[in-house]
Backbone as a chain_set.jsonl record, in Angstrom:
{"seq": "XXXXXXXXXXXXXXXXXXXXXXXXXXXXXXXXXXXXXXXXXXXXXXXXXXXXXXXXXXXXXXXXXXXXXXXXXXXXXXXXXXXXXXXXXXXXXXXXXXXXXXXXXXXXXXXXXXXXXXXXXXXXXXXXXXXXXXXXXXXXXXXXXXXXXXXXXXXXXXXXXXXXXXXXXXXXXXXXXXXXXXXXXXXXXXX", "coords": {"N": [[92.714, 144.677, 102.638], [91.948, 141.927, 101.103], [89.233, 141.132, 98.965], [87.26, 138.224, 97.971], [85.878, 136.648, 94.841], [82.301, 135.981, 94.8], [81.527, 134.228, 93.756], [84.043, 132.309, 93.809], [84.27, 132.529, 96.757], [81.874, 130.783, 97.071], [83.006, 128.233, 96.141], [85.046, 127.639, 97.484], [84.293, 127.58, 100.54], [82.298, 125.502, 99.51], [84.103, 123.202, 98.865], [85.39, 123.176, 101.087], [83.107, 122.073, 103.084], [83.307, 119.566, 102.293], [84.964, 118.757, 102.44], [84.97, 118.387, 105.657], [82.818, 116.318, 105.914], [83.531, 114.826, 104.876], [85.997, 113.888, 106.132], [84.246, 113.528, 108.46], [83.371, 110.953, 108.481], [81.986, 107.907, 109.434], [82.563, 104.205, 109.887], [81.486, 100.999, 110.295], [84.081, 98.347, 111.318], [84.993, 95.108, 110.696], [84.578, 93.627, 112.506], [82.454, 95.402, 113.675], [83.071, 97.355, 114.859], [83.422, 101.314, 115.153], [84.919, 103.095, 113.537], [86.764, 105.825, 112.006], [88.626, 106.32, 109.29], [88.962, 108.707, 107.991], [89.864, 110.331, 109.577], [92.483, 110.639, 110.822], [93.853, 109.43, 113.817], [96.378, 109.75, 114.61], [99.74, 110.383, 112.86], [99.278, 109.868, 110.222], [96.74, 108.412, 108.425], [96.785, 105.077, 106.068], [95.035, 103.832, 104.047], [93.961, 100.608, 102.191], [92.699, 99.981, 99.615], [91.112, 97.231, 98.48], [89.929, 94.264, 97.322], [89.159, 90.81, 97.325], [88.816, 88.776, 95.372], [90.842, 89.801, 93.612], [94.042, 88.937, 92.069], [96.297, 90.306, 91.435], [96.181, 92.544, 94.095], [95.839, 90.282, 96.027], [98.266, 89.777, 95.975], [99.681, 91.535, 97.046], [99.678, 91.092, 99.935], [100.887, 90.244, 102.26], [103.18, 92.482, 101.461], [101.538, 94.609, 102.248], [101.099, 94.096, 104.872], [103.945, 94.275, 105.99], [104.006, 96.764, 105.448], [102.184, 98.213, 107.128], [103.134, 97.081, 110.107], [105.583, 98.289, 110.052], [105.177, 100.929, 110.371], [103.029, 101.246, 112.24], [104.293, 101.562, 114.713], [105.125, 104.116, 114.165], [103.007, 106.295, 114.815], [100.999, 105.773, 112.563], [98.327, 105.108, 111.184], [96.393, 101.947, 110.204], [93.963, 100.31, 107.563], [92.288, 98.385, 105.702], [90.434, 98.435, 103.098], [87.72, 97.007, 102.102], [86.238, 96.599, 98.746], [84.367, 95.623, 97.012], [81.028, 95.466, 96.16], [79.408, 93.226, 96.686], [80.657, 92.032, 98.392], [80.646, 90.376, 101.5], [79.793, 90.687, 105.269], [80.978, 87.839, 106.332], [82.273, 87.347, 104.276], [84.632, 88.542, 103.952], [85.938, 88.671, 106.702], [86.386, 85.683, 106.033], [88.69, 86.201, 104.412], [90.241, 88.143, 105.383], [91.721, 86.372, 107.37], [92.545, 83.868, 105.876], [94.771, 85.471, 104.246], [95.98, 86.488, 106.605], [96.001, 88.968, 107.53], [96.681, 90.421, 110.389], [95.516, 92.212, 113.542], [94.984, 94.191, 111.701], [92.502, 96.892, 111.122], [89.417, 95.505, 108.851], [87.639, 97.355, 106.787], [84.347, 97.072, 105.249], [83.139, 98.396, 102.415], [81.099, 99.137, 101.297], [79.257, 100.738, 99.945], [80.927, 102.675, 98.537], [81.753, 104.415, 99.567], [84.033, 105.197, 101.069], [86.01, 105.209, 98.922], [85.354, 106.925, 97.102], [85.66, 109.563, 98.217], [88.305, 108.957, 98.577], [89.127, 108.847, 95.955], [89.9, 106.532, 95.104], [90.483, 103.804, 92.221], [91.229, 101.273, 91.445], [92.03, 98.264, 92.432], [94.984, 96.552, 93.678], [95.179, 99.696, 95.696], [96.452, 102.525, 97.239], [95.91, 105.273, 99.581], [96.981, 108.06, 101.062], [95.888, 109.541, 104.109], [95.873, 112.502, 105.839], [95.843, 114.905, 109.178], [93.848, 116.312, 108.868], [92.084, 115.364, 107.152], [92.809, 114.922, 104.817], [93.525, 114.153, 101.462], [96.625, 113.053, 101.153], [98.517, 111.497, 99.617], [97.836, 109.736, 96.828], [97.841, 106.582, 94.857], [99.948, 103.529, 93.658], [100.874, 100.868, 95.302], [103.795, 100.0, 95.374], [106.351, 99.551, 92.371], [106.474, 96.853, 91.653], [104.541, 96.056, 89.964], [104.899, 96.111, 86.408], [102.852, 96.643, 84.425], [99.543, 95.435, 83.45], [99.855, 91.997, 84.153], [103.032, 91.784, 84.153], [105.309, 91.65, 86.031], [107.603, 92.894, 88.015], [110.927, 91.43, 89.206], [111.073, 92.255, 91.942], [110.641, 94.968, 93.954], [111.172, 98.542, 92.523], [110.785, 101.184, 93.147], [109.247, 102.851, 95.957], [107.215, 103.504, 96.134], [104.501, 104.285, 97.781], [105.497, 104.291, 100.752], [108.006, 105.868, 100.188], [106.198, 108.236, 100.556], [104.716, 108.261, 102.675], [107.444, 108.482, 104.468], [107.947, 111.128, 104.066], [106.073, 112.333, 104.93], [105.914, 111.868, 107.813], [108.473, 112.957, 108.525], [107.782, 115.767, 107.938], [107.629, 116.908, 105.71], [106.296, 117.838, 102.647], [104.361, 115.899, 100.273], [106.626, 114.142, 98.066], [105.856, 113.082, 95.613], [102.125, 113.227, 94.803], [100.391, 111.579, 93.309], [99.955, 108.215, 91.987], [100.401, 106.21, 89.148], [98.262, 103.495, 89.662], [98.306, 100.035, 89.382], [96.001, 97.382, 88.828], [93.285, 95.546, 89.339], [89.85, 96.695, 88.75], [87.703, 98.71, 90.349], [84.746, 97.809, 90.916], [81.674, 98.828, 90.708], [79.272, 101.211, 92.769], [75.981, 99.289, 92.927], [75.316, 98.408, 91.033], [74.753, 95.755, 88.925]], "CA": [[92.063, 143.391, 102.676], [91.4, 141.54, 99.56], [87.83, 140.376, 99.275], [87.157, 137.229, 97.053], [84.513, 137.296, 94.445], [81.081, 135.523, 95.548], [81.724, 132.247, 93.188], [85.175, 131.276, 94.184], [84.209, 132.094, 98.127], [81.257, 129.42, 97.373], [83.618, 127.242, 95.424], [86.131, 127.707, 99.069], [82.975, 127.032, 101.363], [82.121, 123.758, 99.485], [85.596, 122.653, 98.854], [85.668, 123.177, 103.213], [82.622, 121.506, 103.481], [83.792, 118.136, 101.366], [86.447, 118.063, 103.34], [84.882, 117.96, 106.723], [81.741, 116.171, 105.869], [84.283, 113.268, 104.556], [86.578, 113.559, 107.597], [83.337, 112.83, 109.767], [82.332, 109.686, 108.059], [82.562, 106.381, 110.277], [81.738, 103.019, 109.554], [81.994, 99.83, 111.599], [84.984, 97.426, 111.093], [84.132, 94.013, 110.127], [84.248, 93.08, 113.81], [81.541, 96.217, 114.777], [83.896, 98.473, 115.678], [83.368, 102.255, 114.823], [86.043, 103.679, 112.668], [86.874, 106.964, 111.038], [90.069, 106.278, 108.525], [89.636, 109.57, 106.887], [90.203, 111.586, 110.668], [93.942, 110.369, 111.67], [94.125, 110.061, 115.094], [98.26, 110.249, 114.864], [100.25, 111.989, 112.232], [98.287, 109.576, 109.388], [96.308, 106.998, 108.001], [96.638, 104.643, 105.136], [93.325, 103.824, 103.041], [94.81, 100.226, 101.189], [91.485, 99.404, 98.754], [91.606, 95.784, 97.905], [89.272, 92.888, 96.502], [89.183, 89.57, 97.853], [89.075, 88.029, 94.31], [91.763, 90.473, 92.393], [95.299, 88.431, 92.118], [97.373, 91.667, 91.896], [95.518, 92.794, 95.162], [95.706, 89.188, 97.009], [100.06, 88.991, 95.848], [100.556, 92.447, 98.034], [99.566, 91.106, 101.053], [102.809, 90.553, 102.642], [103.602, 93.412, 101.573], [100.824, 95.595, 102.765], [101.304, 93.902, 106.582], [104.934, 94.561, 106.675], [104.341, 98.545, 105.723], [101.309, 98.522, 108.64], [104.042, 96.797, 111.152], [106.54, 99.248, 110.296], [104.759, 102.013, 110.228], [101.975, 101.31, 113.285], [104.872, 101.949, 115.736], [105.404, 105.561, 113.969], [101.271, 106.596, 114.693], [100.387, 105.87, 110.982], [96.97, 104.034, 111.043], [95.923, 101.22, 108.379], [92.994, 100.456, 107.583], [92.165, 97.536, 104.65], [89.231, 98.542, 102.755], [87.098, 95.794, 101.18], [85.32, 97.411, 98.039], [82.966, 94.709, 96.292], [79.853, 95.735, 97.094], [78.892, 92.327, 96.633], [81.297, 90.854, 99.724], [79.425, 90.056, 103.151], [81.587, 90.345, 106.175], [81.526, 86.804, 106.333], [83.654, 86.994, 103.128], [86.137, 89.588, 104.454], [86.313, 87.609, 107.783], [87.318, 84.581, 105.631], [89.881, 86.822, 103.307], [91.988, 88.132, 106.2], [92.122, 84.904, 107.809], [93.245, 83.351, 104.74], [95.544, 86.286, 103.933], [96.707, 86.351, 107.828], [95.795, 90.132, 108.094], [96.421, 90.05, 111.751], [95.655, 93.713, 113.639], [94.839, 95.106, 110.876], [91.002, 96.912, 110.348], [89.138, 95.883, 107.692], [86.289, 97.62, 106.346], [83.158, 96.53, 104.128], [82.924, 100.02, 102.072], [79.911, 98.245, 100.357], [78.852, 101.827, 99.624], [81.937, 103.103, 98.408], [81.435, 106.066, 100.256], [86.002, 105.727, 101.383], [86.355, 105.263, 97.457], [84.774, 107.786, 96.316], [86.749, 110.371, 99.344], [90.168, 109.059, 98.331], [89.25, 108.675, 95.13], [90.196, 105.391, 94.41], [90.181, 103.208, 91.07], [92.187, 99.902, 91.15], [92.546, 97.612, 93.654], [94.95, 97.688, 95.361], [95.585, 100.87, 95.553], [96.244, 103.017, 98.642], [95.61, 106.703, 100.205], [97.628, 108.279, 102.732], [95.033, 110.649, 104.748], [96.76, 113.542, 106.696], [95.285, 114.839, 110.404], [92.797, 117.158, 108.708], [91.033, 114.319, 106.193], [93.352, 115.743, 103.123], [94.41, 112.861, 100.698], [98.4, 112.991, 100.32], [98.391, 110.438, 98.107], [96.992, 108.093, 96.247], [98.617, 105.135, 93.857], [100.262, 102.426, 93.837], [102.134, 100.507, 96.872], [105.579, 100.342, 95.12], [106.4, 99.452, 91.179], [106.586, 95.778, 91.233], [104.127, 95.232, 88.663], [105.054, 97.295, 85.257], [101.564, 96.069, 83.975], [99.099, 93.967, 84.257], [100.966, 90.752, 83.868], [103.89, 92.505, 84.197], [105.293, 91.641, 87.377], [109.632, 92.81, 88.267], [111.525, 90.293, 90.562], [111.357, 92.892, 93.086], [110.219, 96.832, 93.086], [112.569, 99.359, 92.807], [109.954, 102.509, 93.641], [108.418, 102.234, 97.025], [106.056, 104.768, 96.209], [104.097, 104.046, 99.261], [106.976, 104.466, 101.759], [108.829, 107.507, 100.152], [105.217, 109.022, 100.916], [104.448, 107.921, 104.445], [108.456, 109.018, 105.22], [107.912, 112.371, 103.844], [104.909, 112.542, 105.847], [106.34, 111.488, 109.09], [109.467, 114.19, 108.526], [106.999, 116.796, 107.969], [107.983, 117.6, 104.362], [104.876, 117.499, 101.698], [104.986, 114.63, 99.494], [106.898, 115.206, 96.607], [104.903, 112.451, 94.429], [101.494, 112.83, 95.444], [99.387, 110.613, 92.763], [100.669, 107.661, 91.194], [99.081, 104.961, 88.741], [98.034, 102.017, 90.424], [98.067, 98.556, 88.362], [95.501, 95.988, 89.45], [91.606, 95.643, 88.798], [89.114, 97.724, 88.993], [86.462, 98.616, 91.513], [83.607, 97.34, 91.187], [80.982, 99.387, 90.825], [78.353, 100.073, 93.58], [74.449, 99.449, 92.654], [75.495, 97.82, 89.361], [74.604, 94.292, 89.098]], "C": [[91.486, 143.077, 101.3], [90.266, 140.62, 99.502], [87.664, 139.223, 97.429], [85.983, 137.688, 96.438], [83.609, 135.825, 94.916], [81.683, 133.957, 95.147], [83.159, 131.8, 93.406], [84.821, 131.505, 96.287], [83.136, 130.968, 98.214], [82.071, 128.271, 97.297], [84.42, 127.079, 96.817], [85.014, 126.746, 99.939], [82.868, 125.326, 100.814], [83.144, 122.806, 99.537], [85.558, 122.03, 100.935], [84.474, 122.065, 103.669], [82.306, 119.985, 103.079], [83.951, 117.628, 102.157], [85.936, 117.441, 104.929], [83.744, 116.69, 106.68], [82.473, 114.984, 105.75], [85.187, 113.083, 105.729], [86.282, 113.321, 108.396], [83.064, 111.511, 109.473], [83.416, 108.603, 109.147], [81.574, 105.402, 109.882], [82.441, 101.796, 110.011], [82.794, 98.889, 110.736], [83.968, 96.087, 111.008], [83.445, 92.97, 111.506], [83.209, 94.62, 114.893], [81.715, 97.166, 115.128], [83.823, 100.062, 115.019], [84.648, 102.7, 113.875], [86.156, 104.78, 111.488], [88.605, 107.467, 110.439], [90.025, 107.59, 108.067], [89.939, 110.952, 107.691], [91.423, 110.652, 111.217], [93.725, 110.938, 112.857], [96.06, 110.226, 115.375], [98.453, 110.817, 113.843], [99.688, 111.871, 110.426], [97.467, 108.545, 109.413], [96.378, 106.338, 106.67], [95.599, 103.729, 104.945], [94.368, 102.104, 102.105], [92.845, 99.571, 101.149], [92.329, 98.449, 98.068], [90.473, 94.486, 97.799], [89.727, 91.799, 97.031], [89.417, 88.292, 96.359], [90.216, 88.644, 93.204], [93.246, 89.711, 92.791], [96.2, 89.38, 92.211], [96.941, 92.171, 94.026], [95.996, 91.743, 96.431], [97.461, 89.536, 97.096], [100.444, 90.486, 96.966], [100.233, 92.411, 99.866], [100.601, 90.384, 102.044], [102.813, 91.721, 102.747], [103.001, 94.786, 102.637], [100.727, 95.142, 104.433], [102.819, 94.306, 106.909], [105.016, 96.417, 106.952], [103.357, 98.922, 107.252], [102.43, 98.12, 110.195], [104.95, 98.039, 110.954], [106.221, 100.545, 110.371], [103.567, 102.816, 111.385], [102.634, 102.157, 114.636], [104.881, 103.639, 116.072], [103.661, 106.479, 113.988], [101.088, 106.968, 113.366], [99.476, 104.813, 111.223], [96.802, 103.368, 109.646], [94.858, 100.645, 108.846], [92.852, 99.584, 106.359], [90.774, 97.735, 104.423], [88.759, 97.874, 101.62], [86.255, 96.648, 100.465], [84.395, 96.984, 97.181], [82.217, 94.746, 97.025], [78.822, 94.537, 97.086], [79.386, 91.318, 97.899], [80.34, 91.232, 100.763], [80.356, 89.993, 103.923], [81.669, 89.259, 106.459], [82.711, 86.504, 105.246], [84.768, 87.429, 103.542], [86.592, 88.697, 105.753], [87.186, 86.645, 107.148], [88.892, 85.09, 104.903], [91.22, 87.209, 104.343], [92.476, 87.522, 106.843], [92.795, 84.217, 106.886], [94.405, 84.106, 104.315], [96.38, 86.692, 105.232], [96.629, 88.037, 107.753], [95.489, 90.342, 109.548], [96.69, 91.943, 112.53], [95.645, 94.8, 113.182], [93.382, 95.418, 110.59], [91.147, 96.958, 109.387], [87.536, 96.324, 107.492], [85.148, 97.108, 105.017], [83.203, 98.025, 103.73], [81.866, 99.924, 100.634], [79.045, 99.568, 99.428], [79.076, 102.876, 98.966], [82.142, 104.279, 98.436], [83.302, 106.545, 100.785], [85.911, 105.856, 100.037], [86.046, 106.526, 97.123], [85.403, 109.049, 97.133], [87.687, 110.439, 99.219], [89.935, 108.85, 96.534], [89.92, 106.941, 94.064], [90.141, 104.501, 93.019], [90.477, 101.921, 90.741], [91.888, 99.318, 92.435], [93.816, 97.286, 93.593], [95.745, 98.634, 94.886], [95.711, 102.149, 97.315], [96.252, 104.492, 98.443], [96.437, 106.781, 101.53], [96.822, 109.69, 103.155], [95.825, 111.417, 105.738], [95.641, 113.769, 107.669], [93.918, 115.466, 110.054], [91.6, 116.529, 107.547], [91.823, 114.673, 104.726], [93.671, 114.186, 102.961], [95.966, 113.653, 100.517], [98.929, 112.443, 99.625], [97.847, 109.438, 98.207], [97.609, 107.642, 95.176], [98.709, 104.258, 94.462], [101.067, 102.195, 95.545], [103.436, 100.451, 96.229], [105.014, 99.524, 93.129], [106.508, 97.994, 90.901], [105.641, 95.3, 90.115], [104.46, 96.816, 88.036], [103.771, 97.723, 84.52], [100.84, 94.96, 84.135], [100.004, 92.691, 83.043], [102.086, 90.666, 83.645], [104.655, 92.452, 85.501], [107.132, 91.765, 87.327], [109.591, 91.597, 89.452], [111.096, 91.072, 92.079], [111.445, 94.699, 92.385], [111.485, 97.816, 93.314], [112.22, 100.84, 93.067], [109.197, 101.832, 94.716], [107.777, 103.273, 97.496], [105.549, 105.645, 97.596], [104.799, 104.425, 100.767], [107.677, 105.471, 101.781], [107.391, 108.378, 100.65], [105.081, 109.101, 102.216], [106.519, 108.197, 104.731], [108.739, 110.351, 105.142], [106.703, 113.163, 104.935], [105.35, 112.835, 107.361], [107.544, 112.587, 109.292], [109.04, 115.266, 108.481], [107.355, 117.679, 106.85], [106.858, 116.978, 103.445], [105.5, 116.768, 100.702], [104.942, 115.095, 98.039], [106.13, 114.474, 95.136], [103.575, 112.195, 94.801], [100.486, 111.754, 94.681], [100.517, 109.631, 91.864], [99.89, 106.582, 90.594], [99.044, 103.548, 89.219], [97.314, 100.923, 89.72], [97.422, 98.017, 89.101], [94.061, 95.513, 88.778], [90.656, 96.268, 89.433], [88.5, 97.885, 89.402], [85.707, 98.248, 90.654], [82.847, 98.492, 91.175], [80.046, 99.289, 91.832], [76.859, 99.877, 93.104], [74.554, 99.053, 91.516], [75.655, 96.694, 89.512], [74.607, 93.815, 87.856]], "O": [[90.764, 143.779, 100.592], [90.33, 139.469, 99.936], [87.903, 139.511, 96.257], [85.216, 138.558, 96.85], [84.165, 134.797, 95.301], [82.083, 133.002, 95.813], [83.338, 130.635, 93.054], [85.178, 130.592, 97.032], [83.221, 130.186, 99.16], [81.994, 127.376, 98.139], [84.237, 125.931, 97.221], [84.95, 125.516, 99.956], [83.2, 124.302, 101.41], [83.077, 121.747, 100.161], [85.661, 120.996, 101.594], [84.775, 121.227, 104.52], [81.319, 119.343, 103.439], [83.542, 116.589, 102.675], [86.33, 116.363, 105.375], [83.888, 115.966, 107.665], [82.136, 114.047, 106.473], [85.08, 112.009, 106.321], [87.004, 112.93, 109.314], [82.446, 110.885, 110.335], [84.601, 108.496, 109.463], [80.372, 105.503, 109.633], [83.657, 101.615, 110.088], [82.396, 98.589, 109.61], [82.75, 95.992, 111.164], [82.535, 92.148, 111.606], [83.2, 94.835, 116.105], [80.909, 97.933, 115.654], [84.414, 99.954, 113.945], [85.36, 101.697, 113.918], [85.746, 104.644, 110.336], [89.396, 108.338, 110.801], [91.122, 107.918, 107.614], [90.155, 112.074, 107.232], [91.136, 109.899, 112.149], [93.511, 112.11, 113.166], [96.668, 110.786, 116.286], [97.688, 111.728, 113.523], [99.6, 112.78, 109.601], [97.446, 107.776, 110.374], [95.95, 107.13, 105.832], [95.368, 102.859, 105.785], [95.372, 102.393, 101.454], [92.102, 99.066, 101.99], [93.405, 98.486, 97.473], [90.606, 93.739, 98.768], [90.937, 91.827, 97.251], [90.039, 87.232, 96.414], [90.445, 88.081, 92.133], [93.609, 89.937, 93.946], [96.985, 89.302, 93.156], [97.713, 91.933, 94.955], [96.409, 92.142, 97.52], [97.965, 89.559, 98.219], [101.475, 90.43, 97.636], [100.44, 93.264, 100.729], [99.613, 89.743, 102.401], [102.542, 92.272, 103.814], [103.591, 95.562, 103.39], [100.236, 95.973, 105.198], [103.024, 94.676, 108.065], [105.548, 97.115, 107.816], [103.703, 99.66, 108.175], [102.429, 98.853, 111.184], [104.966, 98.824, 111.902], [107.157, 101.341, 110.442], [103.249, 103.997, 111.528], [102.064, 102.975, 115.359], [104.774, 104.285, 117.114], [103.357, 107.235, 113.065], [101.018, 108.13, 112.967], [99.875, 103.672, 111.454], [96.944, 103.815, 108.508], [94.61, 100.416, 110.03], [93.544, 100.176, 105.53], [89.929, 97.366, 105.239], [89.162, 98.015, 100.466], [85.535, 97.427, 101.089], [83.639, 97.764, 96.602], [82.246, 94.355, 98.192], [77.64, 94.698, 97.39], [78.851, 90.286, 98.304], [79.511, 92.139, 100.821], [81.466, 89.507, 103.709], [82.702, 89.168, 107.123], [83.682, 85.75, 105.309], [85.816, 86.784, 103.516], [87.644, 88.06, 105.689], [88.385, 86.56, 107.415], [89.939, 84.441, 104.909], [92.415, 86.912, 104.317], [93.645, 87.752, 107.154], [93.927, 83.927, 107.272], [95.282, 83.34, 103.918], [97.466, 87.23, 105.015], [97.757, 88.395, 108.093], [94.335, 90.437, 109.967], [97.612, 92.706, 112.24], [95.977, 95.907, 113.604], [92.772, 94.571, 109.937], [91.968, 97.578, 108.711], [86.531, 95.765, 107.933], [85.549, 96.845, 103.883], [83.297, 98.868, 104.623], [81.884, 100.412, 99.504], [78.352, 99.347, 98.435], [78.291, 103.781, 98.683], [82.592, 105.057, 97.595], [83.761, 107.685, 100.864], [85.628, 107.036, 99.826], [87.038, 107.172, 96.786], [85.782, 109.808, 96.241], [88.345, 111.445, 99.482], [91.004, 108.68, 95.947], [90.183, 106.597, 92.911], [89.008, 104.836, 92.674], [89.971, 101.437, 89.729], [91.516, 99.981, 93.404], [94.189, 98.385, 93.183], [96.646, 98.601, 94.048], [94.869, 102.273, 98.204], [96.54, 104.982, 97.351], [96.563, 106.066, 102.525], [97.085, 110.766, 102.618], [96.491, 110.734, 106.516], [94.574, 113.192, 107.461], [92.938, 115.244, 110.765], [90.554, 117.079, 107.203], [91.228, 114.626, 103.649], [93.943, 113.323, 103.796], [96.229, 114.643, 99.833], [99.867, 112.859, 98.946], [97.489, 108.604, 99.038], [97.983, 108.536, 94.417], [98.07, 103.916, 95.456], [101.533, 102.913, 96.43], [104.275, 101.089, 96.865], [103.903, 99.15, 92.752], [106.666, 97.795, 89.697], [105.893, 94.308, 89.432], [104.414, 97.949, 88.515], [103.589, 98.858, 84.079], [101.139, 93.893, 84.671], [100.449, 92.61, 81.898], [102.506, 89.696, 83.014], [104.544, 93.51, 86.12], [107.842, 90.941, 86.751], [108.736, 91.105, 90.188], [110.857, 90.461, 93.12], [111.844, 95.309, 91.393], [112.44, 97.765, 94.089], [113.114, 101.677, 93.198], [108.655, 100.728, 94.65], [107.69, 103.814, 98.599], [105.813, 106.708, 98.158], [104.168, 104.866, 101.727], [108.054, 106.059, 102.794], [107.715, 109.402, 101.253], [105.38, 110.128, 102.825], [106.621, 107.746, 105.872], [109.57, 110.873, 105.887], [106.661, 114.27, 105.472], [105.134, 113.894, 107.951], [107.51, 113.131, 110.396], [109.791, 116.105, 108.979], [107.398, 118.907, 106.925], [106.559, 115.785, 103.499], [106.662, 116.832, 100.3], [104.216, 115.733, 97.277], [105.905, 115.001, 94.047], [103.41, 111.04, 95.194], [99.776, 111.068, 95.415], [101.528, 110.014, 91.274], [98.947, 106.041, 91.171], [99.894, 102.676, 89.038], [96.104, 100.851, 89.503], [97.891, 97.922, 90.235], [94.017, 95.138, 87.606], [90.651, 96.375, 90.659], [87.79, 96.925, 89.104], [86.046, 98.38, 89.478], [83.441, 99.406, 91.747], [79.656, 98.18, 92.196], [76.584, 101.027, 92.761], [73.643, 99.448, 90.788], [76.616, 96.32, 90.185], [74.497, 92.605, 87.659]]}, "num_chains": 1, "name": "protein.A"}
């Protein structure tokens, strides 16, 4: 039996107790509702952090309802997390109404207590959370923008998708971080 030394079994211990401490967190949808994105109740969940005022952010919404439709059927949870800690859920109310986010939670993360769990940096940017609260990745949703202001006709990496199908096959994702173009959180408590 091979015994660890003291400071990497703490370094284990806290690592363990990150993990669960962030896999307990819940916080109510914009309609009240309890919700804990970073404990998959099926095989995941996707984390998509996104801004109500960022134009990169607003242009993937399309996109980010067709991967939740195609992907809701296969028990992959989504989850739209609002991260200006300046929006009110009257704002978010108005945003996915306006943006037709229909069946999709969204969260106020006014605290940026998901951000700071998946690590987030951009809007939008997504996380795919596995059953045990692990991040499997985090980047972009696919390559359509090259940069900012940089936008292809149409993406030709679907980042997002090769991840969540690697997931769902039960093979570990072979790209798990990728850089995600858009604008930048917001800070919280900084005015």
């Amino acid at each position: 039996m091979k015994v660890l030394p003291r400071a990497k079994t703490t370094s284990i211990l806290l690592l363990c107790a990150i993990s669960l401490s962030a896999a307990s967190l819940t916080l109510p949808d914009i309609n009240g509702v309890p919700r804990s994105p970073l404990h998959p109740d099926g095989k995941a969940s996707v984390l998509f952090f996104i801004t109500s005022d960022c134009p990169i952010s607003n242009s993937y919404a399309p996109e980010i309802q067709r991967i939740c439709s195609d992907y809701g059927p296969k028990k992959v949870a989504c989850s739209l997390i609002y991260v200006d800690p300046d929006l009110t859920p009257v704002d978010v109310k108005k945003h996915v109404k306006e943006f037709g986010y229909n069946g999709v939670p969204a969260i106020l993360d006014s605290t940026q207590k998901l951000v700071h769990a998946a690590g987030a940096t951009v809007t939008p940017e997504a996380a795919v959370i596995g059953p045990s609260g692990q991040v499997l990745y985090r980047g972009r949703i696919d390559n359509v923008y090259a940069a900012l202001g940089k936008r292809r006709p149409e993406a030709t990496e679907k980042d997002l998708r090769k991840a969540l199908d690697e997931v769902l096959s039960g093979k570990p994702v072979s790209t798990q971080q990728t850089k995600a173009i858009g604008c930048y959180i917001p800070p919280a408590g900084v005015k």
